[in-house]
C-alpha positions as CSV (number, residue, x, y, z in Angstrom):
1,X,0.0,0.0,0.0
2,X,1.2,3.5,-0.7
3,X,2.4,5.8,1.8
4,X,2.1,9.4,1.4
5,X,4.3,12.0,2.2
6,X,3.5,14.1,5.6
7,X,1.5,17.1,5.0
8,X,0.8,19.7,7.3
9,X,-2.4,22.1,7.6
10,X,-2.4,25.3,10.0
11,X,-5.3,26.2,12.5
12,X,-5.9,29.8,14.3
13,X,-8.4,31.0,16.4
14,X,-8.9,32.9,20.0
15,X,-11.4,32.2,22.7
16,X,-12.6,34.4,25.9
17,X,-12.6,32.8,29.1
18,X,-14.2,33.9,32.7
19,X,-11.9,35.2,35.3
20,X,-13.2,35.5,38.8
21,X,-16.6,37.0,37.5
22,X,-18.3,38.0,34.4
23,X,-16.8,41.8,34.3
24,X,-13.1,40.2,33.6
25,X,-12.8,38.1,30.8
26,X,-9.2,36.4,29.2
27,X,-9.2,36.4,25.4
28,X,-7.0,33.8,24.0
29,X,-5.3,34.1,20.5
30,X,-3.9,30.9,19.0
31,X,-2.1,28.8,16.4
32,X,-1.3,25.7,15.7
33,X,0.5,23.2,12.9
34,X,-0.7,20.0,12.5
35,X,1.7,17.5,10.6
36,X,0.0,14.1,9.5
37,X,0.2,11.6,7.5
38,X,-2.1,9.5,4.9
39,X,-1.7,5.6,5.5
40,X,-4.3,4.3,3.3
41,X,-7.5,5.1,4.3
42,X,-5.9,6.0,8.1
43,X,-4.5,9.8,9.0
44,X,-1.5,9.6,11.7
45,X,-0.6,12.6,13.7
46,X,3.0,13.3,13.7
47,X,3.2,16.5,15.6
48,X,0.7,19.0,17.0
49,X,2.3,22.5,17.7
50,X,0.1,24.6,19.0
51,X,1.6,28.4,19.9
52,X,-0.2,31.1,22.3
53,X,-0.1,33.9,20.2
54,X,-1.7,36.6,22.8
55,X,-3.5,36.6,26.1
56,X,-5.1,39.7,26.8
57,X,-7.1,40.6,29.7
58,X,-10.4,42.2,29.0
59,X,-12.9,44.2,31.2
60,X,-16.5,44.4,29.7
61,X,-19.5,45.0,31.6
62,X,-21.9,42.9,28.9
63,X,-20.8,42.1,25.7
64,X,-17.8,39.6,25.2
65,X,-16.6,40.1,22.2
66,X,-13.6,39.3,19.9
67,X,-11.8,42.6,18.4
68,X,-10.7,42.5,15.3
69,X,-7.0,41.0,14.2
70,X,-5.6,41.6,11.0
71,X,-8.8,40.4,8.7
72,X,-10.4,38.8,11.4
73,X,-13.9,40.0,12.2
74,X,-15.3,41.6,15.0
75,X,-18.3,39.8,16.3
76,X,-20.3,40.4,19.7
77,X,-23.5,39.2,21.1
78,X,-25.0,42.7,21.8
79,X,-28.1,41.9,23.8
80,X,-29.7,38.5,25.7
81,X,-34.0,38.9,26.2
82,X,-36.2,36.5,27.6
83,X,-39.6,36.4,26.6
84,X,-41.1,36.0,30.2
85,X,-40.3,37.0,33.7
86,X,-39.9,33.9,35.2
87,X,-39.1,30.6,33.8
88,X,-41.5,27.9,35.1
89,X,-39.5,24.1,35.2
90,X,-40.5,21.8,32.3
91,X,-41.6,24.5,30.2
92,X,-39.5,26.2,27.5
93,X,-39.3,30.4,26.9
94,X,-38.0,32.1,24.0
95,X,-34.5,33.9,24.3
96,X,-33.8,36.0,21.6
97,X,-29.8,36.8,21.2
98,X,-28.7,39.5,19.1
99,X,-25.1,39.2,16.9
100,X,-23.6,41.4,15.7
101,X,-20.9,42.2,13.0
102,X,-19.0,45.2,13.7
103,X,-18.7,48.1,11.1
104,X,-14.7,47.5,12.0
105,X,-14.8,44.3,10.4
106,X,-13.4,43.9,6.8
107,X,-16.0,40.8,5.7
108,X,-19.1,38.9,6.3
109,X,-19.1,36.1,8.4
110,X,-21.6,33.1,8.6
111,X,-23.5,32.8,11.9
112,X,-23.4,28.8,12.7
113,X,-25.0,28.2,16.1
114,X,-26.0,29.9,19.0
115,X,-26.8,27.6,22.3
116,X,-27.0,28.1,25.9
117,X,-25.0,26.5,28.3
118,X,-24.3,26.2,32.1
119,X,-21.6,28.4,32.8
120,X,-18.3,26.6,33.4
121,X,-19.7,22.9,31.8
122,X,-18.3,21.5,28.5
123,X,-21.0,19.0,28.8
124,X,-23.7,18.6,26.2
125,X,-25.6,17.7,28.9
126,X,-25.8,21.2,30.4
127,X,-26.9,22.5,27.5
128,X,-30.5,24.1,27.9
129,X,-31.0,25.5,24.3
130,X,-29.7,25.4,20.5
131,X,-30.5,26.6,17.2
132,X,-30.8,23.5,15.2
133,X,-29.0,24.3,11.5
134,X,-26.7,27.4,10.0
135,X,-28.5,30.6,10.6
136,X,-27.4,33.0,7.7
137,X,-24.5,35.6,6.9
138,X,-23.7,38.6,8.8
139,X,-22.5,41.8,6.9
140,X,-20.2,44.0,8.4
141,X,-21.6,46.9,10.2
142,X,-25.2,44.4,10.7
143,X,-27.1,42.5,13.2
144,X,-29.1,39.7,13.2
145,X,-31.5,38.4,16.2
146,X,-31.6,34.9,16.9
147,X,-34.5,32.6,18.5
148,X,-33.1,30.3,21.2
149,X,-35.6,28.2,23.1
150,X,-34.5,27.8,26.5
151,X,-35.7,25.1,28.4
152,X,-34.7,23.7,32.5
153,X,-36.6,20.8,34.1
154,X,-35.7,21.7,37.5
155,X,-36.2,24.7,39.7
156,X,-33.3,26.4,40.6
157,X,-30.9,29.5,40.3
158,X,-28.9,29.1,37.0
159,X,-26.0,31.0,35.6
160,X,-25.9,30.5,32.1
161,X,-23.7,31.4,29.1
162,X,-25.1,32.7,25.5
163,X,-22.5,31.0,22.9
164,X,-22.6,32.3,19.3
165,X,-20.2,30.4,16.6
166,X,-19.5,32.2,13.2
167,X,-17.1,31.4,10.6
168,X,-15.7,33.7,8.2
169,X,-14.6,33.4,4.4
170,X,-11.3,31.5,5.4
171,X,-13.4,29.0,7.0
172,X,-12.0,29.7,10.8
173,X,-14.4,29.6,13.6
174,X,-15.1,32.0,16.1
175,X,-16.9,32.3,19.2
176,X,-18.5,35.0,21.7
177,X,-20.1,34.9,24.0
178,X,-22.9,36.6,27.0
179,X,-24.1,35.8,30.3
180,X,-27.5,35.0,31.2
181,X,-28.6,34.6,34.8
182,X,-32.1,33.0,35.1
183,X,-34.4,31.8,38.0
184,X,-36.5,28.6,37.8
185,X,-39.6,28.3,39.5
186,X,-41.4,25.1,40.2
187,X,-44.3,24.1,37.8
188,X,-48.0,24.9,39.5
189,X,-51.1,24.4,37.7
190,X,-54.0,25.6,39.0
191,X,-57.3,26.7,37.2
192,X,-60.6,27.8,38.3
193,X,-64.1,28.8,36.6
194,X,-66.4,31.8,37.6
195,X,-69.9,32.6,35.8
196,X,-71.8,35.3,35.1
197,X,-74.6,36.6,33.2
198,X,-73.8,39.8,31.3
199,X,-76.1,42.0,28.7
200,X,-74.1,41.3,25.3
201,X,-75.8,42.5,22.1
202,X,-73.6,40.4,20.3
203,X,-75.3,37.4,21.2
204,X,-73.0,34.2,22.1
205,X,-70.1,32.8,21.0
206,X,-68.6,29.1,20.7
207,X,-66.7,26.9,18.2
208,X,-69.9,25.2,16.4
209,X,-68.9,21.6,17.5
210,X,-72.2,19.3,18.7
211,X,-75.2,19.8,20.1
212,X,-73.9,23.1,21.8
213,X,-72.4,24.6,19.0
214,X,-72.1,27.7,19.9
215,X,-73.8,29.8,16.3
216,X,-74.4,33.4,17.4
217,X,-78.0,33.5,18.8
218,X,-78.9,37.8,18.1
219,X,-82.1,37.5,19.7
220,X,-80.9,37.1,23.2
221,X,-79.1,39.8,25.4
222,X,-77.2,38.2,27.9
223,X,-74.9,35.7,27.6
224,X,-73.0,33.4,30.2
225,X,-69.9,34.3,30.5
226,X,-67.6,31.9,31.6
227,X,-63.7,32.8,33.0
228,X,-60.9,30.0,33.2
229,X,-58.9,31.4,35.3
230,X,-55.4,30.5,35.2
231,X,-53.7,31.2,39.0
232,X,-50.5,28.9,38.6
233,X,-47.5,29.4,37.3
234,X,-47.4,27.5,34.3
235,X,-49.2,28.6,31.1
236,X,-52.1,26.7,29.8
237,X,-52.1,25.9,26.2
238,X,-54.7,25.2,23.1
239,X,-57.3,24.7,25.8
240,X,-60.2,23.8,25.2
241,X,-63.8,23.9,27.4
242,X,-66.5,21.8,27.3
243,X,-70.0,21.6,29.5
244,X,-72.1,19.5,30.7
245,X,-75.0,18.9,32.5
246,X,-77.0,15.4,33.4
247,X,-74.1,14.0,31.3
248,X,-75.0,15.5,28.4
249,X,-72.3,17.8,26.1
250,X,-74.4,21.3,26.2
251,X,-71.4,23.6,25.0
252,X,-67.8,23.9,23.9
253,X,-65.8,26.2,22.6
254,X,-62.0,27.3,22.2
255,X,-59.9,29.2,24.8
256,X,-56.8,29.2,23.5
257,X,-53.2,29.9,25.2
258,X,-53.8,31.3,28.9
259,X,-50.3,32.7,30.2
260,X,-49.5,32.6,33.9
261,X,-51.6,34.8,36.2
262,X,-54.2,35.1,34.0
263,X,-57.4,34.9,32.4
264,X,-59.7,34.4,29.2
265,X,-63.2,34.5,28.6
266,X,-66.2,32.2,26.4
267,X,-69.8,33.4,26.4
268,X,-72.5,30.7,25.8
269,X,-76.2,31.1,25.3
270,X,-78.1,30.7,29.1
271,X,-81.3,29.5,27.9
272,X,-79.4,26.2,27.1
273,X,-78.3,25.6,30.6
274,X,-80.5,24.8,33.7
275,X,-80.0,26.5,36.9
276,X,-78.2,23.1,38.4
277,X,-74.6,21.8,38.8
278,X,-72.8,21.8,35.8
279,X,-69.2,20.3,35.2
280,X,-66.5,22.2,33.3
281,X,-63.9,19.8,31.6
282,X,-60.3,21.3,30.6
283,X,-57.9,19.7,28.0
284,X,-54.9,21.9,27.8
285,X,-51.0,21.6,27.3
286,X,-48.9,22.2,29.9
287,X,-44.8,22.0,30.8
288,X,-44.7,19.5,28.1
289,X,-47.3,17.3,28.5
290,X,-51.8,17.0,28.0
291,X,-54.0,17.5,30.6
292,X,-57.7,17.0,31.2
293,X,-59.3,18.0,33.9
294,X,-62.9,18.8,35.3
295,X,-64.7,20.4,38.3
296,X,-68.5,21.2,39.2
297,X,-69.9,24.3,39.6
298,X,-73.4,25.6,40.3
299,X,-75.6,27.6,37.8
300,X,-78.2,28.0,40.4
301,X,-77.7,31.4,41.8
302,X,-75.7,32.5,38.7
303,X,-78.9,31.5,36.7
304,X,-81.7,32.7,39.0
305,X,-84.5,34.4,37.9
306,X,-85.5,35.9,41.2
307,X,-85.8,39.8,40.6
308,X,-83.2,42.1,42.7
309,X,-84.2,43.0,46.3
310,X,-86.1,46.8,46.3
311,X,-87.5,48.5,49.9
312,X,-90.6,50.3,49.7
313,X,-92.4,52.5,52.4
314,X,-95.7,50.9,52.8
315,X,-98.4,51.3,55.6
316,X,-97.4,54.3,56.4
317,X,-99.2,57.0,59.1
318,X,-98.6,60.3,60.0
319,X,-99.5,62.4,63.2
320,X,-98.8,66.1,64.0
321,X,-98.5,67.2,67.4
322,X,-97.0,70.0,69.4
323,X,-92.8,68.6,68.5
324,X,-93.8,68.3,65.1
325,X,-94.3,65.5,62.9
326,X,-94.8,61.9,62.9
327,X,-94.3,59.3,60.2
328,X,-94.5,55.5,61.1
329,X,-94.6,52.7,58.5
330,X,-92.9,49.7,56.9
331,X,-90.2,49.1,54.9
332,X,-90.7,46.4,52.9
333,X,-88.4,44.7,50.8
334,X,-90.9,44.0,47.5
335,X,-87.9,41.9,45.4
336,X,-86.6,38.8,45.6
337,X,-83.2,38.7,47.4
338,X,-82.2,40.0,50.4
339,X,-81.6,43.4,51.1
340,X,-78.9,45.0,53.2
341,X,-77.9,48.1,55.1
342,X,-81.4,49.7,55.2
343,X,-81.4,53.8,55.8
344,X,-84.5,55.8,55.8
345,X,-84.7,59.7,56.7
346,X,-86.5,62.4,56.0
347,X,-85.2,64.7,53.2
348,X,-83.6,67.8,54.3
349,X,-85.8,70.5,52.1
350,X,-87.2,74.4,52.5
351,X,-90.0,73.8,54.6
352,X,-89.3,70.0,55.5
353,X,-86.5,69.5,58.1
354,X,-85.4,65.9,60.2
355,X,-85.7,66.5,63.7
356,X,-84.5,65.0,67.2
357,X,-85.2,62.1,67.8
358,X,-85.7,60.0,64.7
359,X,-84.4,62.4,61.6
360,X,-82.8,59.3,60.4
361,X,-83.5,55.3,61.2
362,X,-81.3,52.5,60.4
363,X,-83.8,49.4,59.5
364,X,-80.6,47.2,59.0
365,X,-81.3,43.5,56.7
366,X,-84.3,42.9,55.1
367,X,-85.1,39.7,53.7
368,X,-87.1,38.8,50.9
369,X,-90.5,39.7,50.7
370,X,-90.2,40.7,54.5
371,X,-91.0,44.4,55.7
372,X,-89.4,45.8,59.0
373,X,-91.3,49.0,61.0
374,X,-89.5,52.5,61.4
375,X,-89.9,56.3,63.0
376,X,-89.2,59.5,61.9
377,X,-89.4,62.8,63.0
378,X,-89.8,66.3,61.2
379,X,-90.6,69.7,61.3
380,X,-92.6,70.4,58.3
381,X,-94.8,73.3,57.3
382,X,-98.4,73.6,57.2
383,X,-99.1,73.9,53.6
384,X,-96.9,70.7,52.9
385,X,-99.4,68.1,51.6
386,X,-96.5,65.5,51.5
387,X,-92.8,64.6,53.0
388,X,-89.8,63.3,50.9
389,X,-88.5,60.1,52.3
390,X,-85.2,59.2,51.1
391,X,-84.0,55.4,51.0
392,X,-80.7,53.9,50.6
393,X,-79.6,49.9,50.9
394,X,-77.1,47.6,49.3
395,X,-78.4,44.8,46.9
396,X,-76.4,42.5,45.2
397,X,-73.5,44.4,46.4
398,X,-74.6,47.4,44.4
399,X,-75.9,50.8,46.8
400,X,-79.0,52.3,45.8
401,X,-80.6,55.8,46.8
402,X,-83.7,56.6,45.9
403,X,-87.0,58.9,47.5
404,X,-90.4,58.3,48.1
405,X,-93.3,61.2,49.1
406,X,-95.0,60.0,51.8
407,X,-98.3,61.5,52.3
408,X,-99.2,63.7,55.3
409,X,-102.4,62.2,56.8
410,X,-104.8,65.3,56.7
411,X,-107.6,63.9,59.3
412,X,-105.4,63.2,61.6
413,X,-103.1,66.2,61.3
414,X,-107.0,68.3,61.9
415,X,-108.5,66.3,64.8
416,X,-104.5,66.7,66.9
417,X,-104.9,70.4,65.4
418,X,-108.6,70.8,67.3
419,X,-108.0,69.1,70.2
420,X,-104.5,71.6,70.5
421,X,-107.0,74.7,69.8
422,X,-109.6,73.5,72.6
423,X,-106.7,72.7,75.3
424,X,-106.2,76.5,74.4
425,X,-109.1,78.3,75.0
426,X,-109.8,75.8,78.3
427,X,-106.7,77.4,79.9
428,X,-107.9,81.0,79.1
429,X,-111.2,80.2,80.5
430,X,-109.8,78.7,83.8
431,X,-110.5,75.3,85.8
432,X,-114.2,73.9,85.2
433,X,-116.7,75.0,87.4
434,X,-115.3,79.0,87.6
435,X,-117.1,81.4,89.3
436,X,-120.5,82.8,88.1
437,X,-120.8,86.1,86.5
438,X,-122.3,88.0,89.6
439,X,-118.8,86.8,91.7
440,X,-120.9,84.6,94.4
441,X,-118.9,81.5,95.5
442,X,-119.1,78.8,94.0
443,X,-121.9,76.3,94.5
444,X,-119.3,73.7,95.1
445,X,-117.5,75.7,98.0
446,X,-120.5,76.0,99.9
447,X,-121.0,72.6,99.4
448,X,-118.0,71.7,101.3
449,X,-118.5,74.2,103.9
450,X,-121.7,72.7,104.9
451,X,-120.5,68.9,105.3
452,X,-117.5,70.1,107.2
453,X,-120.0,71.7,109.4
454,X,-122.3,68.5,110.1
455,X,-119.3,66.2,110.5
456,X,-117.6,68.6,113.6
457,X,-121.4,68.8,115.1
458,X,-122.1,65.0,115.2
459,X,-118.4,64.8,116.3
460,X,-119.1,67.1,119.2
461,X,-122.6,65.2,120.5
462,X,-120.6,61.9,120.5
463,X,-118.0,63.2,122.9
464,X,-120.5,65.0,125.1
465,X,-122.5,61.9,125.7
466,X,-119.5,59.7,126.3
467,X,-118.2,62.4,128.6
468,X,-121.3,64.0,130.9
């Protein structure tokens, strides 16, 4: 078999390693002669002289980059972004590195592969992200962003190191790199569902699939609107809702990609849903694997027809005497949920006033169709045919204020008016049974005068007889 003669092929490059921290970098600028020879099909190594050509100490306070050489290029990686907050374990994020080619360099170079490692390893195995084929070529003076999709099963506090490998018209490599300090978080999932009904003119919404399909129904205006309600830390993705009640599929629809700490929204048409339990079932993507899950909620309240809670003044009286006027009556609670925080009062006006004792009465709770008595006081003027009452409560955790005119009762107003006027004139006329108009005494005193007289006389004869 021929042997061939020893050839020799010659390799440069440079490399930047940590020193201490990230600030202080070494750059190493090499070279180095490989002689070998052929041997059939085999290559033998004869001698591998490698020679340190520079070692320069560099202080950078975020880009690591290579400076340009002769007709070497300049290349940094500018800028490291991550496309969330927090990384969640099992779950990949989106880190976008910028490289550049500096205006200082004299060619283009082609950008090979950016990955992400753990800073310090050499290890494949602590390598959380890489671009999978040749990215493109970088002018000179130009910049090119580059998708990385990190990924770290376990929670943790990482320091990692962006790589980016070009290689320029000669065919040498080169590498830069940037660090990346990232925090891990355990995976949670947790979900919920809430329901309401809301006014919607739009009608509903689903994704048309079986018997609740979800078409857009114009002639109703609410809808139910259902939340999924993402509290974990992991995202939920291409989810999917469906309903069901007595076993039976009522609606579905779409919800789509629900980040972390968030929420999304589907609206389905009420009238197909009883006011019962209902069960919610999930299917979702999450930290790299399918879910399904379910939970029951019930419509009942959400779906209830009862009509809110409203207080009226009913049964009311009204009596005017000498500290002014009287209003008694009922507040009664004419809706169908409870009512809370009940506050009547009289209207402070012109000519109607609230006065001590009752100006104001606090009824408290009032339940459905139930009424609870109150008092109030006022000082109103005598051509006012009617008193404003106002009213304020909580329903449904919405306050209301509103005013009622309560009628002033005429009759008895008149009747306490006359009986006032006669108590009057009684006192200017004196006590009953005055004196008569020709000044004798009166037929009452002498009355007296006379029985005293008979008593003292018998008195007497009894003690004389006892006593002779």
């Amino acid at each position: 078999m021929r042997r061939e003669r020893d050839s020799e092929k010659t390799i440069s490059g440079r490399f930047t390693d940590v020193v201490g921290s990230e600030d202080v970098r070494v750059r190493y600028e090499f070279a180095a002669r490989l002689s070998y020879v052929r041997d059939g099909g085999e290559v033998a190594v004869r001698r591998f002289r490698t020679v340190l050509l520079a070692a320069i100490l560099v202080a950078t306070s975020a880009t690591a980059a290579a400076p340009a050489s002769g007709s070497q290029p300049d290349i940094a990686v500018e800028s490291v972004s991550v496309s969330a907050d927090q990384l969640v374990a099992g779950d990949s994020e989106t880190v976008t590195v910028t490289v550049a080619n500096r205006q200082t360099s004299e060619k283009a170079v082609s950008l090979e592969e950016v990955f992400i490692r753990e800073r310090g390893s050499y290890s494949n195995e602590d390598v959380y992200g890489r671009t999978s084929t040749s990215i493109g070529s970088i002018s000179p003076g130009n910049s090119q962003d580059v998708p990385v999709e990190l990924s770290i099963d376990k929670p943790g506090e990482y320091d990692l190191t962006v790589y980016a490998t070009v290689e320029d018209d000669d065919g040498i490599e080169h590498r830069v790199s940037y660090p990346l300090d990232v925090t891990v978080t355990k995976a949670v999932i947790d979900w919920d569902i809430s329901t309401t009904v809301q006014s919607s003119a739009s009608g509903t919404e689903g994704d048309g699939e079986g018997e609740g399909d979800g078409n857009s129904n114009d002639n109703s205006e609410d809808v139910l609107a259902v939340d999924v309600n993402n509290f974990g830390t992991a995202p939920l993705e291409d989810a999917a809702l469906n309903v069901t009640q007595g076993g039976e599929v009522i609606e579905r629809a779409l919800v789509g990609d629900i980040a972390a700490h968030s929420s999304a929204t589907v609206e389905f048409d009420p009238d197909k849903f009883e006011p019962r339990p209902a069960r919610f079932t999930l299917e979702y993507e999450s930290v790299g694997g399918s879910y399904t899950d379910s939970m029951l909620r019930d419509l009942s309240d959400t779906l209830s027809d009862d009509i809110p809670g409203e207080i009226r003044l009913t049964g009311t009286e009204t009596s005017q005497g000498v500290d002014g006027l009287t209003i008694q009556g009922e507040a009664a609670n004419i809706g169908g949920t409870d009512v809370e925080s009940v506050l009547v009062s009289v209207q402070n006006t012109e000519r109607v006033s609230p006065t001590a004792p009752s100006g104001e009465y606090f009824v408290g709770s009032v339940d459905a169709s139930e009424f609870a008595t109150f008092e109030l006081t006022a000082d109103a003027q005598s051509e006012m045919s009617s008193v404003p009452i106002k009213i304020e409560y909580i329903v449904e955790d919405e306050r209301v204020t509103t005013t009622q005119q309560v009628d002033i009762d005429a009759a008895g107003a008149s009747a306490v008016g006359t009986n006032v006027q006669a108590a009057a004139a009684n006192a200017e006329r004196g006590p009953p049974g005055g004196t008569s108009g020709d000044g004798g005494l009166p037929l009452t005193t002498i009355g007296l005068a006379i029985a005293v007289l008979v008593i003292a006389g018998g008195g007497f004869t009894i003690y004389r007889w006892r006593n002779p």
